[in-house]
C-alpha positions as CSV (number, residue, x, y, z in Angstrom):
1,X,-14.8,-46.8,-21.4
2,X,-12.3,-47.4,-24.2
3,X,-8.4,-46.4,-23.6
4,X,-8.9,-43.2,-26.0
5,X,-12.0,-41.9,-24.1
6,X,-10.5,-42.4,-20.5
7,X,-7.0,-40.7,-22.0
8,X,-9.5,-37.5,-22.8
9,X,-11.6,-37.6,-20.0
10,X,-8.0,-37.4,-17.4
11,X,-6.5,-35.0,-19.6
12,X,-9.8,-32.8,-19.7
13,X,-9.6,-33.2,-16.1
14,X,-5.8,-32.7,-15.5
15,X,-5.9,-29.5,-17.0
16,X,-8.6,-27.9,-15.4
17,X,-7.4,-24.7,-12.8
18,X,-7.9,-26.0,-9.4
19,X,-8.0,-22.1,-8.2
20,X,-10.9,-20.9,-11.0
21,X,-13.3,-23.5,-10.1
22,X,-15.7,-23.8,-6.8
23,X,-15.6,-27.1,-4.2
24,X,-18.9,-27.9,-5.9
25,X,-17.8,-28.0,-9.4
26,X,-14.3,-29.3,-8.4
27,X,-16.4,-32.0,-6.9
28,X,-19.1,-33.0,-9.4
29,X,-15.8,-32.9,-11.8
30,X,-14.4,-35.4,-9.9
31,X,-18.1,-37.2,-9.8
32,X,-18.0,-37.2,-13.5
33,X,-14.5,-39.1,-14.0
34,X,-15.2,-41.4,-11.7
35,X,-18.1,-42.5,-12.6
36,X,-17.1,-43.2,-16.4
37,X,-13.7,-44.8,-15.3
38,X,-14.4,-46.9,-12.5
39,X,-17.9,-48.7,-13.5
40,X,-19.2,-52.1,-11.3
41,X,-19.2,-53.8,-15.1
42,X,-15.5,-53.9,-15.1
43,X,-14.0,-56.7,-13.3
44,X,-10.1,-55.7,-14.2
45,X,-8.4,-52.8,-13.4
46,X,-4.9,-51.2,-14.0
47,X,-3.5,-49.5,-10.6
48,X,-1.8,-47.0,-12.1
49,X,-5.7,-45.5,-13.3
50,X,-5.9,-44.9,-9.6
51,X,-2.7,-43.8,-8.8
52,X,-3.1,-40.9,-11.7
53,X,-6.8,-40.2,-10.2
54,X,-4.7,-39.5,-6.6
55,X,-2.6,-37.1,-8.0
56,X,-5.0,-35.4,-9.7
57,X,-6.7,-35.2,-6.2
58,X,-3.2,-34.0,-4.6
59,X,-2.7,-31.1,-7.7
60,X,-6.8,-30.2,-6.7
61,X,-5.7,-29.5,-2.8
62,X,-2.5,-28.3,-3.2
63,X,-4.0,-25.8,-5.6
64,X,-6.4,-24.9,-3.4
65,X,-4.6,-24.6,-0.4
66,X,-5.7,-27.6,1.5
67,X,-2.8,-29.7,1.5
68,X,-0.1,-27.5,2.2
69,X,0.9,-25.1,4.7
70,X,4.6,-23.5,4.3
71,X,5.6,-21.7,7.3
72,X,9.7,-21.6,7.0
73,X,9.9,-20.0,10.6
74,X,8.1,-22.8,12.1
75,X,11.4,-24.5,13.0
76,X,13.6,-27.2,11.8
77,X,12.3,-30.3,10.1
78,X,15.7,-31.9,9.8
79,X,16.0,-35.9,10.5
80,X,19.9,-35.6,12.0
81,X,21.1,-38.6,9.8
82,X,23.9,-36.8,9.4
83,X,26.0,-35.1,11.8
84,X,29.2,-33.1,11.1
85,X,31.1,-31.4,13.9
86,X,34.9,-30.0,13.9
87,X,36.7,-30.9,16.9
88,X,40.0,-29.3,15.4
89,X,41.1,-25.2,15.8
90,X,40.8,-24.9,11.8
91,X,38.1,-24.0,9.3
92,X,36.8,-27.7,8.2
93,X,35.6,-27.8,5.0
94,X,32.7,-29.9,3.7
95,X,30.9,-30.3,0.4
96,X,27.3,-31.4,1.1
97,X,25.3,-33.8,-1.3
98,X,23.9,-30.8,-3.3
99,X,27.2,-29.8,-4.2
100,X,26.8,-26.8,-1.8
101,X,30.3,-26.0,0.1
102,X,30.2,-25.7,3.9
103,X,33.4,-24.4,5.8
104,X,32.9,-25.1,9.1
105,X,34.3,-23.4,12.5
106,X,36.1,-24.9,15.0
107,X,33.7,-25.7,18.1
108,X,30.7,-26.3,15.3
109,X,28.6,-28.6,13.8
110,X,25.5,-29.5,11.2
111,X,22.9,-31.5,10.8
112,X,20.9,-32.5,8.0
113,X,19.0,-35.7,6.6
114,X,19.5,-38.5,4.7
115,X,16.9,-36.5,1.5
116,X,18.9,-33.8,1.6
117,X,19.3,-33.1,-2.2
118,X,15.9,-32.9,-2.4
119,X,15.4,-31.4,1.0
120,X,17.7,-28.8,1.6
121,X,17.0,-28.0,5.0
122,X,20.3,-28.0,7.8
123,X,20.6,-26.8,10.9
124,X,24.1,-25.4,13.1
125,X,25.0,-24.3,16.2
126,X,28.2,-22.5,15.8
127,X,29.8,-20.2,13.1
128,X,29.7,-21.4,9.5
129,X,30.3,-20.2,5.8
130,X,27.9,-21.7,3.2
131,X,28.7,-21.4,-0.9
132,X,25.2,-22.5,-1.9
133,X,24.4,-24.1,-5.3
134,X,21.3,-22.7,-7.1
135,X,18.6,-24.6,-7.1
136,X,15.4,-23.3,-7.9
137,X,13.3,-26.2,-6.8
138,X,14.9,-26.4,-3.8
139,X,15.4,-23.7,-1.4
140,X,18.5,-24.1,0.8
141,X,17.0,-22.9,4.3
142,X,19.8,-23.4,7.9
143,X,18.6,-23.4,10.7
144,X,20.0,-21.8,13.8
145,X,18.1,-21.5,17.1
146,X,15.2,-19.6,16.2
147,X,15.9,-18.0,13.1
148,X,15.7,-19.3,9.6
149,X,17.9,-18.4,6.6
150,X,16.2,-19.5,3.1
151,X,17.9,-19.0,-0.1
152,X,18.6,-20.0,-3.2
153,X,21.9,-19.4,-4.1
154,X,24.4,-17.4,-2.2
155,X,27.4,-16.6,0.1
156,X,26.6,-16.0,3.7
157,X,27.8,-16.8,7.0
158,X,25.2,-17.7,9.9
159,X,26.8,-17.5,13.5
160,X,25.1,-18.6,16.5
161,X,26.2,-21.1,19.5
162,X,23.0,-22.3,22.1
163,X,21.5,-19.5,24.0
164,X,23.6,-17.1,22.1
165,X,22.2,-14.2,19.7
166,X,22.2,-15.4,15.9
167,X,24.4,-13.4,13.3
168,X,24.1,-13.8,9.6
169,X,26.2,-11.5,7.2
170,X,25.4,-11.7,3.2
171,X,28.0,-12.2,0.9
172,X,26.8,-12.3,-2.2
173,X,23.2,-13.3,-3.2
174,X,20.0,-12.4,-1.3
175,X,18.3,-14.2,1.6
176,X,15.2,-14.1,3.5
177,X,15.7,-13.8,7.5
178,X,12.2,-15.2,9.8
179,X,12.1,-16.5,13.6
180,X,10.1,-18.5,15.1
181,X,6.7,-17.1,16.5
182,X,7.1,-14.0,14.2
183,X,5.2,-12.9,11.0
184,X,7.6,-10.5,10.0
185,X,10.8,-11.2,7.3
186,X,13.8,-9.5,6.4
187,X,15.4,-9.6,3.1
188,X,19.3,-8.6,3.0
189,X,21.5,-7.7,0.4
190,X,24.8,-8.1,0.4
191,X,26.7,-6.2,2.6
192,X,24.1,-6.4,4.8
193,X,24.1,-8.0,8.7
194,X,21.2,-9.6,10.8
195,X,21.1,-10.0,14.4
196,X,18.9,-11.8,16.5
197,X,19.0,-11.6,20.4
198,X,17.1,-11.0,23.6
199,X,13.7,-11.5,21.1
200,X,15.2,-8.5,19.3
201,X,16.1,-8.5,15.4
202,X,17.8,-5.7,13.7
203,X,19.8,-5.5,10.1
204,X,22.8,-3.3,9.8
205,X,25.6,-2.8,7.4
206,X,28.9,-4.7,7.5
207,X,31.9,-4.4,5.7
208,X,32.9,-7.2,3.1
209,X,36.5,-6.9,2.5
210,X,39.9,-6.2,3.8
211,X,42.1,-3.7,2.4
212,X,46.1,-4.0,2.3
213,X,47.4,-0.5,1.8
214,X,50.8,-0.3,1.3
215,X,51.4,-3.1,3.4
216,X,54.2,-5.3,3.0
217,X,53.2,-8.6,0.8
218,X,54.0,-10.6,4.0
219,X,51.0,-9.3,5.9
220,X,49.3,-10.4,3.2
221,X,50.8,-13.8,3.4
222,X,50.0,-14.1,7.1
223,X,46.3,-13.2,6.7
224,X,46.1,-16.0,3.9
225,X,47.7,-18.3,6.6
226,X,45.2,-17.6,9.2
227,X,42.1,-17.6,7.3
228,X,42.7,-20.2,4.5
229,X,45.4,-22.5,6.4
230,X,48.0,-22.5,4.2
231,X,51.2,-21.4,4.7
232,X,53.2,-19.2,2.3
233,X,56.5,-19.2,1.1
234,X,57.7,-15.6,-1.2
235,X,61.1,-15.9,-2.7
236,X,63.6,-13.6,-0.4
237,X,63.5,-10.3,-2.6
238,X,59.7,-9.8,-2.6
239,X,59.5,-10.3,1.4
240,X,59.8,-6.7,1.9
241,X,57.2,-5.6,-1.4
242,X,55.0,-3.3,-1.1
243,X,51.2,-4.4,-1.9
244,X,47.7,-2.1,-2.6
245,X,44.6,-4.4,-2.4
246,X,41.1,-4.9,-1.4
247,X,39.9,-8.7,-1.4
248,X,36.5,-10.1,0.0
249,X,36.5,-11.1,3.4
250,X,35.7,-15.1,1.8
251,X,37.3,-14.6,-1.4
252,X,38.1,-18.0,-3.5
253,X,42.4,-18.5,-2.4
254,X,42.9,-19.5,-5.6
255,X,41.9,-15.6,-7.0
256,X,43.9,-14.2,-4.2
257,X,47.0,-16.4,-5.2
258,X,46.5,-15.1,-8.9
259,X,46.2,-11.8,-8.1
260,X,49.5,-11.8,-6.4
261,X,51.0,-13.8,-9.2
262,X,50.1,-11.6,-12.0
263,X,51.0,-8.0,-9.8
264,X,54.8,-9.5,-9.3
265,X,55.4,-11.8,-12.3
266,X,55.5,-14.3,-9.7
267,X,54.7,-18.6,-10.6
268,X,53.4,-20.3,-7.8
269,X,52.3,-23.7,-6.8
270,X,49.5,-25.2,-4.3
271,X,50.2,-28.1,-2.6
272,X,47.2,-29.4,-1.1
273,X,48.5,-32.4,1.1
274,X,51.0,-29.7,2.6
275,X,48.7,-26.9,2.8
276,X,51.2,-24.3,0.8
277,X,51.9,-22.0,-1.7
278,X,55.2,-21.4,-3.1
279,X,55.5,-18.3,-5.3
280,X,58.8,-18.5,-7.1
């Protein structure tokens, strides 16, 4: 068969639905191709012809089921190449291959393999806050004890040390909750907790932010301190300030440090090495 005739034939064959057809036809399809490609008169052969046929072969079962089963509560598939823990008493943060942003608890660690950018799966005991990059192709699933998270793009925290219940709260985004040895899902929104524990899961509301009402600007200071890690400095005269404001729970410091800025006229400067913000 002539290099135009085989192109047609793998095409014709390439393009047929794998779900529309029956075993037999699929089959006798297959029969066909073969037969005209791969004759005893030919003596030389290109390996690539038989690397195409085997993936045509692989889109024939996976779109008929065969090759594939996904169960994402079936537990962790995760090769622990590489192993982060924090040791320390402050949030460590970590940017994973994906560009996905981890900030990990003290007492905790993850694990996830070597592939990772093209399999997004992770697993943690302890209390973590994942910024997830989208990624369509690749769903971004933790695992923690029993219980799977899978999503594709969000802000979440998943909390859960060994032989401890399992606590996820949504941020932003949408995920899709399933443990081991159940059929059953749960999809949150944001705003929205799940709790795993004693076999028992339940979903409940949560509150996202932290309001400051009335409160001096130095409160404000000290929470940025002990949730972010950087310590403040506010010029004398604006120590005593009164302040209005709701901020999310894992709001970016950067828009918090603006916010302040632009209310009071205020300049400021982040010094990373030092961990502070001077507002001047």
């Amino acid at each position: 068969m002539d290099k135009e005739k085989l192109d047609e034939e793998f095409e014709k064959l390439w393009n047929e639905t794998p779900a529309s057809h029956s075993d037999k036809i699929k089959e006798a399809s297959w029969g066909k191709f073969h037969s005209k490609t791969f004759t005893p008169k030919k003596k030389k052969f290109k390996p690539w012809r038989y690397y195409a046929a085997a993936a045509v072969l692989l889109f024939v079962l996976v779109g008929t089921g065969i090759y594939f089963t996904n169960d994402s509560a079936a537990g962790a598939i995760v090769l622990p190449e590489n192993v982060i823990e924090n040791t320390t008493l402050k949030i460590k943060h970590v940017v994973l291959p994906d560009s996905s942003k981890v900030e990990l608890s003290p007492n905790s660690k993850i694990s996830y393999g070597n592939n990772f950018a093209l399999n997004r799966k992770i697993e943690i005991v302890g209390e973590a806050y994942f910024q997830v990059k989208k990624d369509k192709q690749h769903p971004f699933q933790v695992f923690c004890n029993e219980t799977t998270t899978t999503v594709l793009g969000t802000c979440f925290t998943v909390k859960g040390f060994q032989k401890k219940e399992v606590t996820v709260e949504l941020f932003e985004g949408s995920v899709q909750m399933n443990v081991k040895g159940q059929d059953q899902n749960w999809v949150l929104k944001p705003g929205q907790k799940f709790t795993y524990g004693n076999q028992t899961a339940s979903v409940a509301e949560f509150s996202r932010f932290i309001d400051f009402d009335n409160e001096k600007l130095t409160v404000v200071s000290t929470y940025i301190e002990e949730n972010y890690g950087y310590k403040v400095t506010l010029p004398k005269e604006y120590k005593d300030q009164k302040i209005t404001i709701r901020i999310n729970r894992k709001e970016d410091l950067k828009i918090i440090v603006q916010l302040i800025s632009e209310m009071y006229n205020l300049n400021f400067e982040i010094n990373e090495d030092l961990k502070q913000i001077t507002f001047q």
